[in-house]
C-alpha positions in Angstrom: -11.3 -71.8 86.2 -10.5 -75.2 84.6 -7.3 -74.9 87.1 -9.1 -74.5 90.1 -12.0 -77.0 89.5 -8.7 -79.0 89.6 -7.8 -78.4 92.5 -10.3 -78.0 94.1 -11.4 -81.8 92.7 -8.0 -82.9 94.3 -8.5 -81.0 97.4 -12.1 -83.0 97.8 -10.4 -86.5 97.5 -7.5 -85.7 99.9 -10.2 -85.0 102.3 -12.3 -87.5 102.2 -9.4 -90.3 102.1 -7.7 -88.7 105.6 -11.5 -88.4 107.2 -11.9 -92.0 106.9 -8.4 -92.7 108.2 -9.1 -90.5 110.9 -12.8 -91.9 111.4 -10.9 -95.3 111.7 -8.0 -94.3 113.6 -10.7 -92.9 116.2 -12.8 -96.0 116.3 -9.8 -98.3 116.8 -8.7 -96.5 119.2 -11.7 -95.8 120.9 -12.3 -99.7 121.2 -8.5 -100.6 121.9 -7.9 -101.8 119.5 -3.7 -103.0 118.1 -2.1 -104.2 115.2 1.0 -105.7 117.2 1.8 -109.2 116.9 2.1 -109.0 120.9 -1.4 -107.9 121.4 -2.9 -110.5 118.5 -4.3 -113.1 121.1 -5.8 -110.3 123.2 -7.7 -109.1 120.2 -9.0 -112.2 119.0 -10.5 -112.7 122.9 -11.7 -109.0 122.7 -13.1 -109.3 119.0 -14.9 -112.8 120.0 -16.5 -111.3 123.3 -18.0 -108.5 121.5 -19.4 -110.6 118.8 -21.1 -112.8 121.4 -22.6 -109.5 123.3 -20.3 -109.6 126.2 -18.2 -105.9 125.7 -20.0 -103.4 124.1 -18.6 -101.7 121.2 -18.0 -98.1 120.0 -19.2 -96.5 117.0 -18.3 -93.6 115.6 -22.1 -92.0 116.7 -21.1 -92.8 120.4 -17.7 -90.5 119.7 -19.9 -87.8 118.3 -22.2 -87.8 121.5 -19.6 -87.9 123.7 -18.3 -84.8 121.7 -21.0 -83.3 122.6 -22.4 -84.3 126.6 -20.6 -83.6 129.9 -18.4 -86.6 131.1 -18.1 -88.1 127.4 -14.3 -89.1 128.5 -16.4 -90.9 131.5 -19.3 -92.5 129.3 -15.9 -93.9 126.7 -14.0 -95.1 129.6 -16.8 -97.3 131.0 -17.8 -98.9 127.4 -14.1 -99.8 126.9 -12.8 -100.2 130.5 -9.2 -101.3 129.2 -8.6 -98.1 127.8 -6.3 -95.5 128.9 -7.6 -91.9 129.1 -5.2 -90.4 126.9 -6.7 -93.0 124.6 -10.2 -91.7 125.3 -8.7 -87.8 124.5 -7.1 -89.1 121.3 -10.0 -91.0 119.9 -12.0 -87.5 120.9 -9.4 -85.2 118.8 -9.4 -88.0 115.9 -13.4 -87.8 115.7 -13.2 -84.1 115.8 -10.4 -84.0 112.8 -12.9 -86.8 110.6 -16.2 -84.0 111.0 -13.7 -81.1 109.9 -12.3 -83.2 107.1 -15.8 -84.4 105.7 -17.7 -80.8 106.1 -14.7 -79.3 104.1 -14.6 -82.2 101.5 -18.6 -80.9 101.6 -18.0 -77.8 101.3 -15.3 -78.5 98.0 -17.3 -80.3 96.1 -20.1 -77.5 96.3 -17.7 -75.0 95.0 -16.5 -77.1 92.3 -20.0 -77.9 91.3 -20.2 -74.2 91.3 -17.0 -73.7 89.2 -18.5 -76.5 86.6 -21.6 -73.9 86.5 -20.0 -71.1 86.2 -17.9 -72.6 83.3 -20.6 -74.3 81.7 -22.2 -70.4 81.8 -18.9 -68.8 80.2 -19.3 -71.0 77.2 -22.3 -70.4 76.4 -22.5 -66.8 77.2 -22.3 -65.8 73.5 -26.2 -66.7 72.7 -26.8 -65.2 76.3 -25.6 -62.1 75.5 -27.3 -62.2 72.4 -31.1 -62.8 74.1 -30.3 -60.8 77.6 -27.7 -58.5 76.6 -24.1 -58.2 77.8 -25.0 -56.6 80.9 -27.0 -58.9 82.1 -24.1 -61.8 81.3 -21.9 -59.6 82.5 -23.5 -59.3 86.0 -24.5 -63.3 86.1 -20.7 -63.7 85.8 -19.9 -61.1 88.7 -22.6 -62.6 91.1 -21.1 -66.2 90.3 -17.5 -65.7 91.2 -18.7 -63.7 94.1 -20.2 -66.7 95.2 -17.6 -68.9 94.5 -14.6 -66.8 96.4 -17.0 -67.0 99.5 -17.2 -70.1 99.5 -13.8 -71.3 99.4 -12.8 -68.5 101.6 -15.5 -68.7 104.5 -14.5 -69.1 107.8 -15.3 -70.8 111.3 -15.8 -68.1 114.0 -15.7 -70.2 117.1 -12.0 -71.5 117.2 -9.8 -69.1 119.6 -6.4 -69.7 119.9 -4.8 -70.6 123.4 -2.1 -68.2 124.8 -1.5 -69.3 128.0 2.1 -70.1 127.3 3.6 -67.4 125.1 6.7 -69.2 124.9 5.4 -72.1 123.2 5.8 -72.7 119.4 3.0 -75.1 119.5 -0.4 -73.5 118.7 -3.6 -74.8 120.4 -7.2 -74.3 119.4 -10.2 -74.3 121.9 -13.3 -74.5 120.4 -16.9 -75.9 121.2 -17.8 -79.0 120.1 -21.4 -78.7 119.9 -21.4 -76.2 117.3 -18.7 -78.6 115.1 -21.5 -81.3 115.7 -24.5 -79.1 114.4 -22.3 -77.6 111.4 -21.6 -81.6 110.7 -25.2 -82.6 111.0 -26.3 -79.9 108.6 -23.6 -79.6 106.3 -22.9 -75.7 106.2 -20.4 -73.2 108.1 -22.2 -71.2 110.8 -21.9 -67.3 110.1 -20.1 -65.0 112.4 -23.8 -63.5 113.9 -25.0 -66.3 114.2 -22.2 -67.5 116.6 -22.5 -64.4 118.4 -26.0 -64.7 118.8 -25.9 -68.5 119.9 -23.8 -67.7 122.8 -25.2 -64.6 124.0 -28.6 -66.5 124.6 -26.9 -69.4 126.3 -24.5 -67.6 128.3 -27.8 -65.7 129.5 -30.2 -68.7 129.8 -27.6 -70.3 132.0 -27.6 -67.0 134.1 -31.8 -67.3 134.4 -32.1 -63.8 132.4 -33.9 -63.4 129.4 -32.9 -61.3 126.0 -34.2 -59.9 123.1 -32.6 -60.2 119.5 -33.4 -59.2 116.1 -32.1 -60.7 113.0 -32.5 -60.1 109.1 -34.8 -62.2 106.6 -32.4 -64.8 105.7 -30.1 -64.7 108.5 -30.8 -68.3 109.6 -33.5 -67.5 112.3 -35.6 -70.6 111.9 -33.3 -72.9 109.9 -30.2 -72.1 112.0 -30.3 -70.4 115.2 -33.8 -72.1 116.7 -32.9 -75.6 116.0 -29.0 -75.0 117.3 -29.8 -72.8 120.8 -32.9 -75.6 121.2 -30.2 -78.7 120.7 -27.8 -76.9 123.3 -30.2 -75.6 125.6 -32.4 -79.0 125.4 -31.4 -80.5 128.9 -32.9 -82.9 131.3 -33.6 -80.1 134.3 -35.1 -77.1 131.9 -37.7 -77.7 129.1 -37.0 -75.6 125.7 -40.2 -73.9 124.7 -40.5 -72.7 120.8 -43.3 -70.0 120.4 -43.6 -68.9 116.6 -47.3 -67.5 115.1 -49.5 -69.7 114.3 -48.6 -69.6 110.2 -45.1 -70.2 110.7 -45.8 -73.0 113.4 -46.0 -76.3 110.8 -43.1 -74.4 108.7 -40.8 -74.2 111.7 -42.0 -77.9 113.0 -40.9 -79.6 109.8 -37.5 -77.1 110.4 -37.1 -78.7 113.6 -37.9 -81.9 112.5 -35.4 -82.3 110.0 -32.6 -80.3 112.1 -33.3 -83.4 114.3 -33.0 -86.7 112.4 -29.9 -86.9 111.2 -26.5 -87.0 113.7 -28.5 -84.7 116.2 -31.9 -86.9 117.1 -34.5 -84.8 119.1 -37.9 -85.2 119.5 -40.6 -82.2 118.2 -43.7 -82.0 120.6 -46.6 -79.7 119.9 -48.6 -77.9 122.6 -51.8 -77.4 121.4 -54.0 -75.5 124.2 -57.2 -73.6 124.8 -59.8 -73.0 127.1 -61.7 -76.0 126.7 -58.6 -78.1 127.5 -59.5 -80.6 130.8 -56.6 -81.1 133.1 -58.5 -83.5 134.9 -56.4 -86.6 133.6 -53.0 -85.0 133.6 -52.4 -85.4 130.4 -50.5 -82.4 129.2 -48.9 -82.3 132.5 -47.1 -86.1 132.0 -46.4 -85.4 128.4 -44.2 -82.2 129.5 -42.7 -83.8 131.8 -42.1 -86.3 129.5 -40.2 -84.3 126.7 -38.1 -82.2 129.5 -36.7 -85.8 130.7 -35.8 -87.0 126.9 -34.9 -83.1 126.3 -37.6 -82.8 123.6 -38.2 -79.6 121.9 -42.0 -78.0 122.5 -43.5 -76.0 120.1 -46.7 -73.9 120.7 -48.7 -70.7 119.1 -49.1 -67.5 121.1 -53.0 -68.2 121.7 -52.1 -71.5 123.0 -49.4 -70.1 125.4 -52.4 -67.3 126.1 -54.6 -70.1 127.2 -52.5 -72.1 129.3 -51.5 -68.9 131.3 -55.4 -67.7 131.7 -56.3 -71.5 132.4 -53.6 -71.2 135.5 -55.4 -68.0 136.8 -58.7 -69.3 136.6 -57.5 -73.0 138.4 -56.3 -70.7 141.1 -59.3 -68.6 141.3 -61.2 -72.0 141.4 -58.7 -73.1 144.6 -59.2 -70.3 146.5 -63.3 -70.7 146.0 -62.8 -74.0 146.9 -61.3 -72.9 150.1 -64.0 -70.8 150.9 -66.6 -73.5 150.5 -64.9 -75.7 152.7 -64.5 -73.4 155.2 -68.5 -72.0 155.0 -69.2 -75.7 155.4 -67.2 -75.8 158.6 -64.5 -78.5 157.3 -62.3 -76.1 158.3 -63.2 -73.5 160.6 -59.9 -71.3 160.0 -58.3 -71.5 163.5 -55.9 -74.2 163.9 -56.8 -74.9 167.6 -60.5 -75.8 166.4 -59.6 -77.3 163.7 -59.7 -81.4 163.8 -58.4 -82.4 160.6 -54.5 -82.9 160.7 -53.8 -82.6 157.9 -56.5 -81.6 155.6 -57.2 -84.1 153.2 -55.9 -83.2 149.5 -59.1 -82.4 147.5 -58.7 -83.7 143.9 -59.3 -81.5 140.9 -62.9 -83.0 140.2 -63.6 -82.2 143.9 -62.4 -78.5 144.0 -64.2 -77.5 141.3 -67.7 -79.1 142.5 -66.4 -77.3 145.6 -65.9 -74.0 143.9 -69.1 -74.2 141.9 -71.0 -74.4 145.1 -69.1 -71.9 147.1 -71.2 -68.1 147.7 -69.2 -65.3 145.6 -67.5 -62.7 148.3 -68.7 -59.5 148.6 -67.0 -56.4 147.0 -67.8 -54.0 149.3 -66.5 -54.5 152.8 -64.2 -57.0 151.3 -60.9 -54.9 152.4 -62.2 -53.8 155.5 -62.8 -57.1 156.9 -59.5 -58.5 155.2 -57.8 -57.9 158.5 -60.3 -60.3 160.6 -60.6 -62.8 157.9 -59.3 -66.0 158.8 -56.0 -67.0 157.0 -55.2 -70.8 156.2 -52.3 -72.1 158.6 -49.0 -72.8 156.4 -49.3 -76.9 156.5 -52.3 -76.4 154.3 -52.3 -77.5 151.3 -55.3 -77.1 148.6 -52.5 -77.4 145.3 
């Protein structure tokens, strides 16, 4: 043990001495930045016009978004214009290489903490044994090493190899950067399931299907896979909706709130909705709007998902009374030939549901015998 804390100690240095070289390497050449003597008067220009505000600069957070959007190599190539493109790819690969250097020099020093445990817990296991009995030692030992080989064996289940040219010695790994981002963010290795389960719902969320999953207790539902398919899904064209039960929904807010304030910055909203709600001000309606366009995550109970959907039946209910008052007050008389209003004007919601209020219920029986007759609203009508 005293041989592998070791070298495992020795492993975490190495790491975290070629993740800043790499970190730097990416940054200097992300910026275009050269140590020739040929290039030192270019430099000094370069340097000076960034310091007065001129040329913008890239840190290493811009390389980790780029990672991460469509058209990074785009977004790089326009905040350093004198760049080349196989620069922008290389200062991509370097970033990539400093987040799998620093999560594995993350990843070492927990397991040699746990080896310093687990040594600490062999010496005194003499006056252990004495109080709990060897058994109980005994298995305390068994569960610790267990750990301990896991940990320094575990493995990332999202790198495939590329075999398009079977003649080539040189290997090539594909993998999604996203998922390298998250696993950076939060410091752990994503399990094999959860992979699996990530991509099934994206793959089918970018179809427009829906699915249904079930996972474990302590799988990573709400600490893993929520916050990771609502930072990949998050866009600026779809809005991510969380639903959870009301006494999970402050536990699985903070979750989300501190899955998204470190590397990965997303805002948490909370839809809180019931049948007293007004729409009359548009409220709710601008501050959805709002977090689809900054690709927010929303958060809601069931009840208040309930209410919103009955509070859309009953504003429709109230439209179509307000149709019928306006046209039992002859502003519209339902043929398009008699009618003089072109267009009709746009009630607002206020209006409508005075309109409504005042409007005669229909009566049930007769009502689908005279459906035929009824008059229908012509299709540039428009009550919405």
């Amino acid at each position: 043990l005293r041989e592998l804390l070791e070298g495992i100690r020795r492993v975490t240095a190495d790491d975290k001495t070629a993740a800043n070289e790499a970190m730097s390497a990416a940054l200097a050449t992300a910026n275009g930045l050269r140590k020739d003597v040929e290039s030192g008067t270019k430099m000094l220009r370069l340097g000076l016009q960034r310091r007065a505000g001129a040329w913008a600069e890239v840190t290493f957070e811009d390389l980790i978004e780029c990672l991460t959007c469509d058209g990074g190599e785009h977004i790089l190539s326009r905040l350093s214009p004198d760049v080349s493109a196989k620069q922008i790819v290389d200062a991509l690969h370097l970033t990539s290489q400093a987040l799998l250097l620093t999560l594995r020099a993350t990843l070492a020093a927990r397991a040699a903490a746990m080896v310093a445990d687990t040594l600490i817990a062999l010496t005194n296991c003499a006056k252990a044994a004495a109080v709990d009995g060897i058994d109980s030692v005994d298995r305390d030992l068994r569960l610790r090493a267990l750990a301990i080989a896991q940990l320094i064996s575990v493995e990332r289940h999202y790198f495939k190899t590329d075999s398009a040219n079977p003649f080539s010695k040189a290997t090539s790994l594909t993998f999604d950067p996203r998922l390298l981002v998250y696993e950076y963010s939060q410091s752990i290795v994503l399990r094999k399931r959860q992979v699996e389960l990530t991509r099934d719902f994206v793959a089918t969320a970018e179809n427009g299907g829906g699915q249904c999953a079930q996972m474990l207790m302590g799988e990573g539902k709400t600490t893993v896979v929520c916050p990771l398919l609502g930072f990949i899904l998050a866009k600026s064209s779809s809005l991510v909706v969380q639903v959870v039960p009301h006494a999970l929904l402050e536990f699985s807010r903070s979750t989300q709130r501190k899955a998204y304030s470190g590397v990965i910055r997303r805002s948490v909203v909370t839809l809180e909705f019931n049948r007293y709600t007004s729409l009359a001000d548009g409220a709710i309606l601008g501050a959805l709007r709002k977090a689809k366009e900054n690709r927010a995550i929303v958060i809601a109970s069931p009840t208040s998902i309930k209410s919103l959907a009955l509070k859309f039946l009953e504003v429709c209910h109230l439209l179509d009374q307000s149709y019928i008052a306006m046209r039992d007050g002859g502003v519209y008389s339902g043929d398009p030939r008699e009618n003089k209003l072109l267009p009709l004007p746009r009630p607002t919601y206020t209006e409508f549901i005075n309109r409504a209020r005042a409007a005669r219920p229909r009566p049930r029986r007769g009502s689908r015998a005279g459906r035929a007759c009824a008059p229908q609203p012509p299709p540039w009508a428009s009550f919405a």
